[in-house]
N, C-alpha and C positions, 0 to 999 in steps of 0.2 A: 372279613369281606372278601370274595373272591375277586381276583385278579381280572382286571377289565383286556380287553383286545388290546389295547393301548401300553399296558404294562407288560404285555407278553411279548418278549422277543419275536420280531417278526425273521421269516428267513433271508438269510442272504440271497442276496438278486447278484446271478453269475450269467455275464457275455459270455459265450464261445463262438470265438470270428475265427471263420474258416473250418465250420464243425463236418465237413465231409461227412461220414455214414453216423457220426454222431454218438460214437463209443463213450467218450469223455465226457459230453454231456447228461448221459446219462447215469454218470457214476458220479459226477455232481447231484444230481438228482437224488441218488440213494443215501447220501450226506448229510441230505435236507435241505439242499439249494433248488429255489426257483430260478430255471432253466431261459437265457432267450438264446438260441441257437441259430447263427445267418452263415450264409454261404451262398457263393454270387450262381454257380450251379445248381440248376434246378434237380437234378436228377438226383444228384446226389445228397438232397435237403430233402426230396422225395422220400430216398431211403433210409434217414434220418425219423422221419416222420412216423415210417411204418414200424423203423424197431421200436420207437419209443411208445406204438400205440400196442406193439406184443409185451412190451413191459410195464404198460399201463402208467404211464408217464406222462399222456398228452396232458394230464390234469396241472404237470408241474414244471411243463416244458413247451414255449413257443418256438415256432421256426418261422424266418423270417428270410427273404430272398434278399442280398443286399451286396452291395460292392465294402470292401471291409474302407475305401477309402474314403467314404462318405455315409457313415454309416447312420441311420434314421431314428436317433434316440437325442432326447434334450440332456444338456450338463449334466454329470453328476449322478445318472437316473443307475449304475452299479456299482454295488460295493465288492467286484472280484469280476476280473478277466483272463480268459485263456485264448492265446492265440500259439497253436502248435504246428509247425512246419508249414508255416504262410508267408512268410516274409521273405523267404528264398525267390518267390511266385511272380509278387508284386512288381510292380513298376517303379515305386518309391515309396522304402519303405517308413522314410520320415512321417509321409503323410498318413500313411497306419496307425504309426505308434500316437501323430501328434490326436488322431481321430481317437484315440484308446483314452488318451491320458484326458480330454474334455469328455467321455462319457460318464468317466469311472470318477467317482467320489474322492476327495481328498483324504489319503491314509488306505484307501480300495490296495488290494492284491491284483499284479498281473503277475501271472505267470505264461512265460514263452520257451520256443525253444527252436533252434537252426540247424542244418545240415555243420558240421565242424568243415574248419577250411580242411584240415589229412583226410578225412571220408570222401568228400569234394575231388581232391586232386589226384585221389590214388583212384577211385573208380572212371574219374574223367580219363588220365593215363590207360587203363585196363580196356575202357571204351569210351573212345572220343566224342562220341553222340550223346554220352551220358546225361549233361546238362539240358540238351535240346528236347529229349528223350522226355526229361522229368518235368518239362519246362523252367528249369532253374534262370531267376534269371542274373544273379551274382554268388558270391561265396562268401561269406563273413568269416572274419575271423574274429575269436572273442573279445579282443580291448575292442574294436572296432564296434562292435555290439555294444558293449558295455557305454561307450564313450556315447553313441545313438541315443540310447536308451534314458541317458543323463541328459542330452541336452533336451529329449522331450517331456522332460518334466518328472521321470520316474525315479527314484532311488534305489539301488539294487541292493540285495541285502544278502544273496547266494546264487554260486554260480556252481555249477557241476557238467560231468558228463552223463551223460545217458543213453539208452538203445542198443546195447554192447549186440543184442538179437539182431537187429534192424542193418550190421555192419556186415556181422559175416552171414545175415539171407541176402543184402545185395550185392557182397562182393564175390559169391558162384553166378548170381543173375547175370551178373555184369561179366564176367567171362561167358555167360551163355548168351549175351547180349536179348534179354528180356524184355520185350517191348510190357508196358503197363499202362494202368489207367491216373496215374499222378498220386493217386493217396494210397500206395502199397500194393494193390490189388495188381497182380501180376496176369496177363491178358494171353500168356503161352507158355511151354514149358513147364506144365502143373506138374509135371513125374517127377522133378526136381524141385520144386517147393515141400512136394511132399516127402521126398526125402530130407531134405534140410528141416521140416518139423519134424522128426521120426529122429533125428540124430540130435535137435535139441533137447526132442524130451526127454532121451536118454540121458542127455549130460545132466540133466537138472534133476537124475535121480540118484546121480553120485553123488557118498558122501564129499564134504566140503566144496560142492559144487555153487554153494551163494556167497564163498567166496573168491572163488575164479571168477563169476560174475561179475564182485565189486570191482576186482584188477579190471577185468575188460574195459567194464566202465571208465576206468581210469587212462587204459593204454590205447582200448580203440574203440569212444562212441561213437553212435552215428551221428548223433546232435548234442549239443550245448543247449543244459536246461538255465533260462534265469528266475530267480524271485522277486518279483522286486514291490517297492510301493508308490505309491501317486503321491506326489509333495505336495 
């Protein structure tokens, strides 16, 4: 007898809170997750919208306008959430995570990730506006996180660094004092971005170059990734 709707695995249903142009969610999509993608900016949910309609995605990805602190989904309604460089943004980020952990299903996937308090302090030092600049509006450092993240309900299960790229493209910006638009896109000084991609992709064509990467990772990322699960 063939296999009814019912016995067929249905897809994972994946939150992306705070999905800016929407890169991540789309690469959930290519996985096989069914996409709800919010972000409290319109413009940039806009832009969202229209990559996912050149990669023919709108079929398996909704975008939704929403404040991540009050977010418009009943209990339970995901089994996986990503929330990546948002909680730096917010006003309180208890109320984020506590809105994350009643969406997301018991035993659901969140994965997040923070600016590291060293990338924080050393580009804040480099340039004082840095924070104001990026809208940050605190610095975490990782127990801090970790401890957060525990008492709203979440179990963490692995912690790393990451964006070893993301370190040293801001830390020339940040001596060229780079005004931007908050989710990476740089608003001046494009001669300089493009050099800094043109000297990465060189390094990434040397041998043993993925593993200079992992040290980076190690000695200077730009964010703290966590794994964690909903208890």
């Amino acid at each position: 007898m063939p296999p009814t709707t019912s016995d067929r695995e249905r897809p994972r249903r994946t939150l992306d809170v705070g999905c800016g142009r929407g890169e991540l969610g789309l690469a959930q999509v290519d996985r096989g997750d069914e996409v709800v993608a919010i972000d409290i900016d319109f413009d940039r949910l806009t832009q969202a919208a229209r990559r996912a309609g050149k990669n023919q995605a709108l079929g398996r990805m909704a975008f939704v306008r929403a404040d991540a602190a009050r977010l418009p989904f009943r209990p339970a309604s995901f089994d996986h959430a990503m929330c990546f460089e948002l909680l730096e943004h917010v006003d309180d980020p208890a109320v984020v995570l506590s809105e994350l952990r009643r969406v997301v299903a018991a035993g659901a996937e969140l994965e997040l990730s923070v600016p590291t308090w060293r990338t924080e302090q050393l580009f804040r030092l480099i340039w004082p506006e840095w924070l104001a600049v990026c809208t940050h509006r605190r610095i975490f450092r990782r127990a801090m996180m970790t401890s957060l993240l525990r008492e709203r309900g979440f179990h963490v299960d692995h912690v790393e660094g990451r964006y070893f790229y993301w370190a040293y493209f801001w830390l020339f910006h940040c001596f060229a004092r780079t005004r931007h638009d908050g989710t990476g896109r740089t608003d001046e000084h494009q001669s300089l971005t493009r050099v800094l991609e043109g000297v990465w992709d060189w390094l990434e064509s040397l041998p043993g170059w993925r593993l200079c990467a992992r040290i980076g990772n190690r000695v200077f990322p730009k964010s703290v990734y966590f794994r964690c699960h909903a208890g």
